[in-house]
C-alpha distance (Angstrom), angle and dihedral (degrees) to the residues before:
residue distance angle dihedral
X1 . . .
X2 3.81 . .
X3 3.65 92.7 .
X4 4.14 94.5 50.5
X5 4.10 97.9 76.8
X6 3.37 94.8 45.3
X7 3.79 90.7 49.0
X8 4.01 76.9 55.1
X9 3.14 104.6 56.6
X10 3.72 95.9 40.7
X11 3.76 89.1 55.9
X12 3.95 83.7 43.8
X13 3.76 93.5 43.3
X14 4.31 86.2 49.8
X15 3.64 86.7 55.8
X16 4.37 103.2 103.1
X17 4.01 101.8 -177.5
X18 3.58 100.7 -142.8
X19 4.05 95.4 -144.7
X20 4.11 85.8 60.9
X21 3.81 93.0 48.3
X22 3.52 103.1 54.3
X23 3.70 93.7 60.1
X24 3.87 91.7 40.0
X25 2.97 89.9 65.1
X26 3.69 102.2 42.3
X27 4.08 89.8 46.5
X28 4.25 79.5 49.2
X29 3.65 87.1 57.4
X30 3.64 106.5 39.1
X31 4.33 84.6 55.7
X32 4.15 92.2 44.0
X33 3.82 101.1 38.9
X34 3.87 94.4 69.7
X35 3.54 96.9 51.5
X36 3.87 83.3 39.7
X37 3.63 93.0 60.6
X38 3.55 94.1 43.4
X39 3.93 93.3 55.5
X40 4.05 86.4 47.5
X41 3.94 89.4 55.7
X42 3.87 95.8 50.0
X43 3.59 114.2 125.0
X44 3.83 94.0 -137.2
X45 4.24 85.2 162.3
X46 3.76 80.9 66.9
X47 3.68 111.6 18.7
X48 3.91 92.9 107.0
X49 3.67 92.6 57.1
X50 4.06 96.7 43.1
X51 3.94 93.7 50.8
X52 3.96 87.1 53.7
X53 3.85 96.1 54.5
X54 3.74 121.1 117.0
X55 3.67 92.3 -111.1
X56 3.67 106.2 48.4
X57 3.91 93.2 47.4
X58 3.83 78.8 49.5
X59 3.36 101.8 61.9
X60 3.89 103.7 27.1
X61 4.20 79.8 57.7
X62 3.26 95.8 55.5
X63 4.02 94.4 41.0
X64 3.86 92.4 50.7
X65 4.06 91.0 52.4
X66 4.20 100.6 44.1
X67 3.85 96.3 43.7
X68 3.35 89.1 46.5
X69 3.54 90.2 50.4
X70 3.33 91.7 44.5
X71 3.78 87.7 57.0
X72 3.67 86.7 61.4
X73 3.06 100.1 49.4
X74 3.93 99.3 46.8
X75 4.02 81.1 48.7
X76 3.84 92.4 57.9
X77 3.91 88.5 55.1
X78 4.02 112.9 20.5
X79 3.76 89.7 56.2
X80 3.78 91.0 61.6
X81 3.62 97.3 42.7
X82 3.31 92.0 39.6
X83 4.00 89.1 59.5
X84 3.74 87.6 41.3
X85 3.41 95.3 56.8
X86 3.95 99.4 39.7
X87 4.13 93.7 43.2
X88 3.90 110.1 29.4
X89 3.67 128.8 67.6
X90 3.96 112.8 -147.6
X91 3.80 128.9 150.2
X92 3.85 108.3 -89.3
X93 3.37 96.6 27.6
X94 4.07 91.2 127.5
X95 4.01 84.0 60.0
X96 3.18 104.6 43.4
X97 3.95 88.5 51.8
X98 4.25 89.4 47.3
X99 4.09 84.4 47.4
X100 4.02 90.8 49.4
X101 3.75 91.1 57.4
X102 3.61 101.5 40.6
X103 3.71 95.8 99.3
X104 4.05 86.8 67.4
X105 3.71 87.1 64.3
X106 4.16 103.1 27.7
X107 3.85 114.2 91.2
X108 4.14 111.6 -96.9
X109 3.54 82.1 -122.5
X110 3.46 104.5 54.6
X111 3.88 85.3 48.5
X112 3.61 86.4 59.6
X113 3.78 94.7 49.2
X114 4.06 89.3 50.3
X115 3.40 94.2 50.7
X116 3.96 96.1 52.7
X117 4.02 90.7 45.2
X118 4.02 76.7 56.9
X119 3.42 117.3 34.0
X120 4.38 97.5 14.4
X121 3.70 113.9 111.3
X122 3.94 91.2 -84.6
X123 3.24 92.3 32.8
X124 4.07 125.2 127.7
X125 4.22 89.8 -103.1
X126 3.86 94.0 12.6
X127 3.40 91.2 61.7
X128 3.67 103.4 55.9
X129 3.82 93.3 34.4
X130 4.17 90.7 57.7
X131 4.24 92.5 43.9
X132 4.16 90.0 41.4
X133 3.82 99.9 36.6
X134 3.74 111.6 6.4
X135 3.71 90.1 -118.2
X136 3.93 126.1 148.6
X137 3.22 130.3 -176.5
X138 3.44 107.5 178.9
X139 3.93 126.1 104.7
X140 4.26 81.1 3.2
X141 3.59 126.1 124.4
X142 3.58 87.0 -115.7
X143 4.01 90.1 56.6
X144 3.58 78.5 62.9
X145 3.65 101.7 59.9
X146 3.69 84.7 41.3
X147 3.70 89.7 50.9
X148 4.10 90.3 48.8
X149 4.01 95.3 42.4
X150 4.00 85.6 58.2
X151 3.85 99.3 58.1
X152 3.49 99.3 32.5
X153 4.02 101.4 47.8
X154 3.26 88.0 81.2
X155 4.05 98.8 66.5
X156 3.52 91.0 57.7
X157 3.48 101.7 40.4
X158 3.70 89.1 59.6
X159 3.88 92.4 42.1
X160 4.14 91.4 54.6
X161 3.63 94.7 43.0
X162 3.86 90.9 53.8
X163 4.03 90.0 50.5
X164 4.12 87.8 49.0
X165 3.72 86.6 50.6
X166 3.27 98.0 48.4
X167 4.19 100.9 41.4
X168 3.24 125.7 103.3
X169 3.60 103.1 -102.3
X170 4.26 91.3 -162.0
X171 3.96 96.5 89.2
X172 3.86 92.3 49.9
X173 4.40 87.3 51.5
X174 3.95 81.2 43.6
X175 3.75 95.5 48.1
X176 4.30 85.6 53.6
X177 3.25 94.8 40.4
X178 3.94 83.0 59.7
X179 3.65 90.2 52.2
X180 4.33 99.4 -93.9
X181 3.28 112.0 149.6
X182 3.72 123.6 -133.5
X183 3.70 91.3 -88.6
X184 3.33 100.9 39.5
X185 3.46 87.7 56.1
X186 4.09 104.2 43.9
X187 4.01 85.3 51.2
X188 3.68 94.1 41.4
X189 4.19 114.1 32.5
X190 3.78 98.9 5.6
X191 4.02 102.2 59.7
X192 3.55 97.4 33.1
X193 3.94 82.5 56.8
X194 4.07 97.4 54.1
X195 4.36 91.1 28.6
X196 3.75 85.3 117.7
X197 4.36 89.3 46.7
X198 3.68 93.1 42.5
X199 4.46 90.0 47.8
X200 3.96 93.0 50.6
X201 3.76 88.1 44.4
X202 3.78 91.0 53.0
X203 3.73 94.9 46.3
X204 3.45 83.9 49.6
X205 3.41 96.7 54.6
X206 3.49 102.7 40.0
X207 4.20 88.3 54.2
X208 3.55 86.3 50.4
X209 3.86 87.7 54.8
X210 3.79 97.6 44.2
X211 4.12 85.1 63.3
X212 3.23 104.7 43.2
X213 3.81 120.1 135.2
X214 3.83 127.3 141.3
X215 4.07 98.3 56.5
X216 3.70 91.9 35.4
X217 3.85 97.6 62.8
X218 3.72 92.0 36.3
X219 3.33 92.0 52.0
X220 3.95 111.0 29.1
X221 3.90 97.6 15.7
X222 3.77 131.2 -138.1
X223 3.65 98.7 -70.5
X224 4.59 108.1 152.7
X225 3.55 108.1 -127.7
X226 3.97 101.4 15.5
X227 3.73 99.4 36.3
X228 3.51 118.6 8.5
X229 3.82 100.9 103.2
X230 3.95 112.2 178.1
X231 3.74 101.5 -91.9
X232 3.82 80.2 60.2
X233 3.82 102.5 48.5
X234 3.74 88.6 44.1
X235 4.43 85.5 55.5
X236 3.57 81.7 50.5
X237 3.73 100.0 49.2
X238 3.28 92.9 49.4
X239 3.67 89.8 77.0
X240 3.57 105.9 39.6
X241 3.75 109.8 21.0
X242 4.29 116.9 25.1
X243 3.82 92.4 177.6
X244 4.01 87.7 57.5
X245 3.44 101.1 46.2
X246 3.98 95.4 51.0
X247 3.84 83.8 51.1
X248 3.83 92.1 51.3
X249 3.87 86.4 47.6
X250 3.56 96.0 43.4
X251 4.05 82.5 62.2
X252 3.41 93.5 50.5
X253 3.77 94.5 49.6
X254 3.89 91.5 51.4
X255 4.06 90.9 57.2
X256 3.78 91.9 42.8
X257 3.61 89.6 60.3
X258 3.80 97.6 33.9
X259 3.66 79.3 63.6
X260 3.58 102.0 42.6
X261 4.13 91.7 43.9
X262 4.18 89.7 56.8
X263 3.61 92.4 37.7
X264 3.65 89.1 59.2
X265 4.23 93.4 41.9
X266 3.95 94.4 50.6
X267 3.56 120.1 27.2
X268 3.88 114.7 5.6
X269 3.91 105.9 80.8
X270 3.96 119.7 -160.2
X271 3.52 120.1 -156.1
């Protein structure tokens, strides 16, 4: 008896409808045939000698420091909110929640254009920050990492709140019970709980970083050396120098799938 459904669904399973495969496939290689083509048109004779240019080791410098930066800094605040939003019950709390993942659906260059109206040099923050402190953030490397931190939030926000959902909230009532207060016991049973949520939301975000375009040139401009991240060099490439720009996306590609690969190993589970 035991063995019949699984006899089922094997026979089930070994079904392949033919109307769902054609377009599988088709969807399969409308996704791989870009990256395909962009593998093809490598210049592996002189790969070696494009990655050590000036300008490549430029840009992928100064992409490596702001998104991880931006990592940091989306770690400082997504962790809380993300605990805020999975743990505490507050009126609004459905809206803020829609408003903290609206930069996963808003243009990257709208995002840019918000972010100047608030933190450019007349802007509602940028304003009083350049007439107070002399600061500007605009068309800086730190607009940049400001630029980065906004789109990417998101990703880990999402991932954290998921792991809070999903913990076992027992050892944190234990951990009061035995007299831990509440930081104590966010620093000390809560994080340790959602480590693995709050490391594939940080990969996450930092990938998300690494390619981001549209609100970084609106915002921080295209500026080599301060600016010019590699999503930007690779837009300028394009119009100048093909062979360079496939290189500088062909680096790209390798650390989006680095980062897809161990996400899949470590922390997301398939059934």
């Amino acid at each position: 008896m035991g063995g019949e459904p699984r006899a089922a669904r094997r026979r089930v399973g070994g079904r392949v409808p033919l109307p769902l495969v054609v377009p599988a496939a088709l969807g399969l290689l409308f996704l791989v045939l870009p990256l395909a083509g962009l593998l093809i048109r490598t210049p592996w004779t002189t790969l070696p000698q494009r990655l050590t240019e000036p300008g490549v080791l430029t840009a992928l410098r100064l992409s490596l420091q702001t998104a991880t930066l931006a990592t940091l800094l989306c770690l400082l605040l997504g962790v809380p909110l993300a605990w805020l939003l999975a743990r505490v019950s507050f009126p609004g709390r459905r809206i803020i929640r829609a408003l903290v993942t609206v930069p996963l659906v808003l243009p990257p260059v709208v995002g840019g254009v918000a972010l100047l109206l608030v933190f450019g040099r007349r802007g509602i923050v940028g304003g009083w920050l350049d007439s107070t402190f002399g600061i500007t953030l605009p068309f800086t490397t730190t607009g940049v990492v400001l630029a980065e931190a906004f789109v990417a939030m998101p990703f880990l926000v999402i991932a954290v709140e998921g792991a809070l959902r999903g913990a076992d909230t027992r050892y944190e009532e234990a951990a009061a019970t035995l007299g831990a207060g509440r930081w104590t016991t966010f620093t000390h049973v809560t994080l340790p709980l959602v480590a693995p949520g709050v490391a594939a939301g940080a990969v996450l975000c930092w990938a998300r970083a690494l390619g981001e375009f549209g609100a970084t040139i609106t915002f921080a401009g295209n500026f080599p050396g301060r600016t010019q991240t590699m999503p930007l060099a690779v837009y300028l490439a394009l119009e100048t120098d093909l062979q360079s720009a496939i290189v500088l996306s062909l680096i790209l590609l390798t650390v989006s799938i680095t980062i897809l690969a161990t996400l899949r190993d470590k922390w997301i589970t398939s059934p």
